[in-house]
LOKOLPA-612234 format. One line per field, with one value per atom (N, C-alpha, C): atom name; z, y, x. Coordinates in steps of 0.001 Angstrom, whole numbers. Atoms other than C-alpha are relative to their C-alpha. Example, Ala and Ser with C-alpha at 12.3 -4.5 7.8 and 13.67 -1.06 7.14 Angstrom:
<rs>
gulum	N / CA / C / N / CA / C .
c3	0 / 7800 / 0 / -60 / 7140 / 730 .
c2	-1190 / -4500 / 1200 / -1190 / -1060 / 1090 .
c1	890 / 12300 / 900 / -820 / 13670 / -770 .
</rs>
This chain:
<rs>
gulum	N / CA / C / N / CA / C / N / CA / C / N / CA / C / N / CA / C / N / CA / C / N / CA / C / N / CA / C / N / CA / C / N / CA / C / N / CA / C / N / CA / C / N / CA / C / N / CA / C / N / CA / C / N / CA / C / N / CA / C / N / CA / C / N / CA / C / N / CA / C / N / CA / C / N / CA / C / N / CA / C / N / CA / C / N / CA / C / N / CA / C / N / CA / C / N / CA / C / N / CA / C / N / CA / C / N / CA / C / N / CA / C / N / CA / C / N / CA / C / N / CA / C / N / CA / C / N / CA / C / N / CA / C / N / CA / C / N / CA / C / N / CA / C / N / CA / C / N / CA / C / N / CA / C / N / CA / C / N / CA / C / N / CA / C / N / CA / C / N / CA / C / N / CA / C / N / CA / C / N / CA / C / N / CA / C / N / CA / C / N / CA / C / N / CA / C / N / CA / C / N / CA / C / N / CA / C / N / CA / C / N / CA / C / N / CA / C / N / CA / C / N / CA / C / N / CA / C / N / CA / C / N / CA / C / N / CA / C / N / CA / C / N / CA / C / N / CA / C / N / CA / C / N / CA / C / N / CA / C / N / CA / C / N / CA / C / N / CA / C / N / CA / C / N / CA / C / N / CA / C / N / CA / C / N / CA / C / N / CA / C / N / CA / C / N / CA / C / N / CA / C / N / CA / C / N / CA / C / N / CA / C / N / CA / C / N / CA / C / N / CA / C / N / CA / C / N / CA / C / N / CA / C / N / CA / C / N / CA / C / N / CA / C / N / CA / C / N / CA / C / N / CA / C / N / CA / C / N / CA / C / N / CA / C / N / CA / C / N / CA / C / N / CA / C / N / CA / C / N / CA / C / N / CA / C / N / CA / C / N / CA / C / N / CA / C / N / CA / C / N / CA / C / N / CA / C / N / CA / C / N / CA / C / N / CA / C / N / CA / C / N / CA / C / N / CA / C / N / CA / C / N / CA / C / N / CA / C / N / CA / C / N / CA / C .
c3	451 / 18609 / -414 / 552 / 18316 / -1337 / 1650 / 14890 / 333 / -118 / 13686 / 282 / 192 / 13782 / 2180 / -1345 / 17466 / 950 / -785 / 18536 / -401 / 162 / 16902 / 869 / -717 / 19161 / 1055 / -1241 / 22038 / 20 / -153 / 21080 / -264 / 168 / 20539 / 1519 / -902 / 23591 / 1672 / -1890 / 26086 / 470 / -400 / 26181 / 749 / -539 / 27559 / 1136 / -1166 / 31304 / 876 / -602 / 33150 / 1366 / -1182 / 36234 / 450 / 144 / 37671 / -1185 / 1719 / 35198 / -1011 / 855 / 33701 / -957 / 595 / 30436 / 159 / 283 / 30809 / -769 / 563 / 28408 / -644 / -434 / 27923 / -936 / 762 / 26096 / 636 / -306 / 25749 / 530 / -111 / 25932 / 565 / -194 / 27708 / -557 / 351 / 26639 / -1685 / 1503 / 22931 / -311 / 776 / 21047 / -1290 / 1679 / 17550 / -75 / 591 / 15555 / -391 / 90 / 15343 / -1416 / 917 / 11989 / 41 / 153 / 12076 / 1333 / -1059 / 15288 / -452 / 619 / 13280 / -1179 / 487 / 10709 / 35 / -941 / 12762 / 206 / -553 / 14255 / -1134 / 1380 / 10566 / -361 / 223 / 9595 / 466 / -613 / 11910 / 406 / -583 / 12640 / -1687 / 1246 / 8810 / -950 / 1279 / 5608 / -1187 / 1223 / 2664 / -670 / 380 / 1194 / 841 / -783 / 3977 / -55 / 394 / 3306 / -1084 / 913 / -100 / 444 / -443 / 1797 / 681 / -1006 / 4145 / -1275 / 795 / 789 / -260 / 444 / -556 / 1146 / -517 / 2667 / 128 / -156 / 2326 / -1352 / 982 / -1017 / -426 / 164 / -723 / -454 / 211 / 168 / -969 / 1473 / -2902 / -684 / 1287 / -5326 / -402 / 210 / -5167 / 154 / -346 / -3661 / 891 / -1051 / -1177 / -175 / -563 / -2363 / 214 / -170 / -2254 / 1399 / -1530 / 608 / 856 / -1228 / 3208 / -23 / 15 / 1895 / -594 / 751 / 474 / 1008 / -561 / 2390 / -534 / 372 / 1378 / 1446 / -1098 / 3682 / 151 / -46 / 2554 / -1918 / 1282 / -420 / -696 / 488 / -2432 / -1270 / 727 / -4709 / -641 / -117 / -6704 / -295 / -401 / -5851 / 862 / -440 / -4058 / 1142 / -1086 / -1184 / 127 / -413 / -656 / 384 / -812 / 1874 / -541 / 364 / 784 / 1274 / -1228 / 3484 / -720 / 514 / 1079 / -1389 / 1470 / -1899 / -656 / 1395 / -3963 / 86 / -60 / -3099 / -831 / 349 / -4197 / -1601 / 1018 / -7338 / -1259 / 590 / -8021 / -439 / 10 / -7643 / -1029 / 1248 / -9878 / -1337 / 1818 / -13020 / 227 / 103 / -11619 / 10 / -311 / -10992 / -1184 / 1152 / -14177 / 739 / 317 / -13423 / 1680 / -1616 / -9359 / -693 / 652 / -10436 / -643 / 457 / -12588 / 739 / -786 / -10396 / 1387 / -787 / -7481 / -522 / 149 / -9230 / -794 / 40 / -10567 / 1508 / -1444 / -6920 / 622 / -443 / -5741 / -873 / 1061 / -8981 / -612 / 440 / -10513 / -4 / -52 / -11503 / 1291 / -1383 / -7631 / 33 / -735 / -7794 / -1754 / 1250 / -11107 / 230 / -823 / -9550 / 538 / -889 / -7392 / 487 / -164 / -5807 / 1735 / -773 / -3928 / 1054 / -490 / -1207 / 1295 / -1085 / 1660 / 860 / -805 / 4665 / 1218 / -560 / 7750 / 196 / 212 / 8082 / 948 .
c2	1276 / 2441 / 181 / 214 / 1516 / -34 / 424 / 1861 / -1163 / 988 / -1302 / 286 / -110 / 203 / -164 / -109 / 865 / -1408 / 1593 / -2572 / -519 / 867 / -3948 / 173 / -627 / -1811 / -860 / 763 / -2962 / -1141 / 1564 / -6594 / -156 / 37 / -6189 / 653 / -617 / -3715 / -659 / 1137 / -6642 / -892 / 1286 / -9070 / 429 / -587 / -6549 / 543 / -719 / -5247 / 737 / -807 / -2715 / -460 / 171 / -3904 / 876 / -317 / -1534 / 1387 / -219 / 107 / -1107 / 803 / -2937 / -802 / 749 / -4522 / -1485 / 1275 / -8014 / -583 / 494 / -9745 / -1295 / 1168 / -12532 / -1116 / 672 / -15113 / -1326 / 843 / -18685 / -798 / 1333 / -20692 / 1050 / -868 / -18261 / -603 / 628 / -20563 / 289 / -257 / -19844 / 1557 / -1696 / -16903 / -88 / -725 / -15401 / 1086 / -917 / -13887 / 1322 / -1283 / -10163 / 116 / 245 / -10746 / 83 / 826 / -12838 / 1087 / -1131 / -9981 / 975 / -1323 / -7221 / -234 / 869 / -9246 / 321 / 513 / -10293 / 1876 / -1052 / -6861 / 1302 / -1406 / -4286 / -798 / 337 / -6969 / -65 / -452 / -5950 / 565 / -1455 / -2684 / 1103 / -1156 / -1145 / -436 / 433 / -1033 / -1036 / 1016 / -3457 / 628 / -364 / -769 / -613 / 40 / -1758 / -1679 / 1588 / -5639 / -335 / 560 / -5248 / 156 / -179 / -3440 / -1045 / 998 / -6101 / -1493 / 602 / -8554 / 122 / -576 / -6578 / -32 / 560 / -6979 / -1016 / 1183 / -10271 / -709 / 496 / -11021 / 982 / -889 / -7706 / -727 / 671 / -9522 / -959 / 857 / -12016 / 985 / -310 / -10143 / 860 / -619 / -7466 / -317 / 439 / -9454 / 468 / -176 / -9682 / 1296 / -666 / -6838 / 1865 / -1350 / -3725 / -364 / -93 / -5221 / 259 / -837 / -4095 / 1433 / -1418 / -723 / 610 / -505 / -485 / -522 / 398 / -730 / 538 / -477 / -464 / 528 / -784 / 1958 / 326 / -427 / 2999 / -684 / -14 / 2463 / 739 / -1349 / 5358 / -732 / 336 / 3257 / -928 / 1184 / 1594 / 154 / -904 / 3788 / -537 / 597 / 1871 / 1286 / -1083 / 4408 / -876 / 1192 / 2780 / 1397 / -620 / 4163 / -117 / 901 / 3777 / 912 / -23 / 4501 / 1210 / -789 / 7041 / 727 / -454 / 9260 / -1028 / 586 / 6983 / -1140 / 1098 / 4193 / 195 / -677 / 6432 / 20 / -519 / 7226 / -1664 / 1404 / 3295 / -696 / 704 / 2400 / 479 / -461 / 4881 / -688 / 719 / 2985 / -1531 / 1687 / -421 / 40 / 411 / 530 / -456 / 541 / -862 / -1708 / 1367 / -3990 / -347 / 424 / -4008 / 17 / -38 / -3255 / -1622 / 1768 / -6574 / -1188 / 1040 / -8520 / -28 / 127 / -7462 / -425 / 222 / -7572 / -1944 / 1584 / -11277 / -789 / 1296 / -12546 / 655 / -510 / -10731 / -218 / 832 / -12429 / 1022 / -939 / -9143 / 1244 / -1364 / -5501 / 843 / -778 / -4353 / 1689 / -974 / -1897 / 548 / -857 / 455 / 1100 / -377 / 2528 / 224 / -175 / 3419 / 1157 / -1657 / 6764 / -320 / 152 / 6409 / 675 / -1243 / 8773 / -504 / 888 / 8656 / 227 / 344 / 7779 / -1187 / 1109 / 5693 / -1490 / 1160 / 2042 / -971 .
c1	-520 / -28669 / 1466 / -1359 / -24914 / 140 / -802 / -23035 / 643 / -295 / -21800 / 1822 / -993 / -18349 / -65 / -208 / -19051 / -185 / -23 / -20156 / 894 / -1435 / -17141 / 1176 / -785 / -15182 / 38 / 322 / -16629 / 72 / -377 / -16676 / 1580 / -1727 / -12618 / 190 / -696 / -12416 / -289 / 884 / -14699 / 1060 / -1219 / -11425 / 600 / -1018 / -9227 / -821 / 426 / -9608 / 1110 / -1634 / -7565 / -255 / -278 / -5826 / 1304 / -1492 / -3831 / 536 / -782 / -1468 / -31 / -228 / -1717 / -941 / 1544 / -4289 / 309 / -129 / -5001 / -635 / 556 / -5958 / -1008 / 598 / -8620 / 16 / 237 / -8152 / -252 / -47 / -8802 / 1182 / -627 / -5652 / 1371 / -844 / -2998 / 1728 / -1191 / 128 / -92 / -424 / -551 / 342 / -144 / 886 / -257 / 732 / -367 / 797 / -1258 / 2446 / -1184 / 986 / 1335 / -520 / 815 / 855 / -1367 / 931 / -1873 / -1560 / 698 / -3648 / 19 / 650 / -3611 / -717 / 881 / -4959 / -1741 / 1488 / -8374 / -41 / 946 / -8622 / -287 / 410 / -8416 / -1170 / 1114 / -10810 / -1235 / 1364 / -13418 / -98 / -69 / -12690 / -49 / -408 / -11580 / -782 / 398 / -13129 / 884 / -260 / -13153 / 1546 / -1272 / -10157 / 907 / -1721 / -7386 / -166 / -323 / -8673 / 1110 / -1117 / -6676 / 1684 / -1123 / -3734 / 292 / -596 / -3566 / 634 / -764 / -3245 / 1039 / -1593 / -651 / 1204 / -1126 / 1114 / 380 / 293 / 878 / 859 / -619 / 2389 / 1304 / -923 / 4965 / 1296 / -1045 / 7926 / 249 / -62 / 7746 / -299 / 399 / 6449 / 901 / -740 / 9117 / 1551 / -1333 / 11935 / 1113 / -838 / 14402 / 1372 / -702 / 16671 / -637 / 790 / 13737 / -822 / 743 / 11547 / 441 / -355 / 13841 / -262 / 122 / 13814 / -1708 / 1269 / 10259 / -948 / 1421 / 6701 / -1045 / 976 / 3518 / -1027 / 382 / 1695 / -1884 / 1559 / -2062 / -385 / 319 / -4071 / -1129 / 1903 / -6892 / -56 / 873 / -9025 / 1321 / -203 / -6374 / 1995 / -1309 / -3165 / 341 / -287 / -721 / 929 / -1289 / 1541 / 1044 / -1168 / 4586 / 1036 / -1026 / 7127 / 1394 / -1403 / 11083 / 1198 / -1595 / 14672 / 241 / -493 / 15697 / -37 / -112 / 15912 / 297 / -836 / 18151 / -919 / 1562 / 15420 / -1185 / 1278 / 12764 / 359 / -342 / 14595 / 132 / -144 / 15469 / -1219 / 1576 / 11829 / -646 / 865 / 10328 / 556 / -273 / 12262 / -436 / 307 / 10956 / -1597 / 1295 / 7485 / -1170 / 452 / 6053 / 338 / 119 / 7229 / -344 / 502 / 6483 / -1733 / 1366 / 2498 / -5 / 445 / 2614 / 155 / -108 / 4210 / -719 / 852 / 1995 / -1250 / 1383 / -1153 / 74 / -7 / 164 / -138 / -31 / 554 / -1474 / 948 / -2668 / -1134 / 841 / -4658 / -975 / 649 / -6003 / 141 / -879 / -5795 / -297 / -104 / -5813 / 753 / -1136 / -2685 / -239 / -116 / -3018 / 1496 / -1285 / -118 / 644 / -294 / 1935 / 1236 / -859 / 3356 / 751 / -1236 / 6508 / 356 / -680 / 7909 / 784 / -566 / 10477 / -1010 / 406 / 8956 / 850 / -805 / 9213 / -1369 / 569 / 8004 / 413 .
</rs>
């Protein structure tokens, strides 16, 4: 008997068919597009655990909650239980963040409506 992880696969991997070098894909209405957003979305949600549901919140309220002059340089990347990863461009990023992260934590877990993010460990990375 299939795992449920494995029939999910397959019901995500039945749309797509190889022609070619090339996948085509099946959808209903071929003139619409779905900002990738909104497609990676649908597919962590029925492929990943309940953990990467809150990451996907947190990407979701990032850009506000921290503001337009760290969200270019900051991403949130993974999350272990209620440890936030967040990626940053550079040392001096990394270094700026650690004196704000008291107040990033409140203001995420205000736009995310609960104590989700307890803290959060910084490092460079890419994003």
């Amino acid at each position: 008997m299939a795992s449920t992880g494995e029939r999910t696969m397959k019901t995500i991997f039945s749309k797509f068919t190889l022609v070619g070098s090339r996948v085509n894909v099946h959808r209903k209405n071929r003139n619409h597009f779905a900002p990738i957003g909104e497609v990676i979305e649908k597919v962590l949600r029925q492929c990943r655990p309940q953990q990467d549901q809150a990451l996907l919140q947190v990407w979701q309220v990032w850009d506000q909650a921290v503001g337009a002059a760290i969200a270019p340089n900051a991403r949130p990347v993974a999350f272990n239980g209620n440890v936030l990863l967040v990626h940053v461009t550079s040392p001096t990023w990394l270094h700026h963040l650690r004196f704000l992260e008291r107040e990033m934590i409140t203001k995420l877990n205000a736009a995310l409506g609960g104590d989700k993010v307890k803290a959060i460990k910084l490092k460079v990375g890419e994003f």
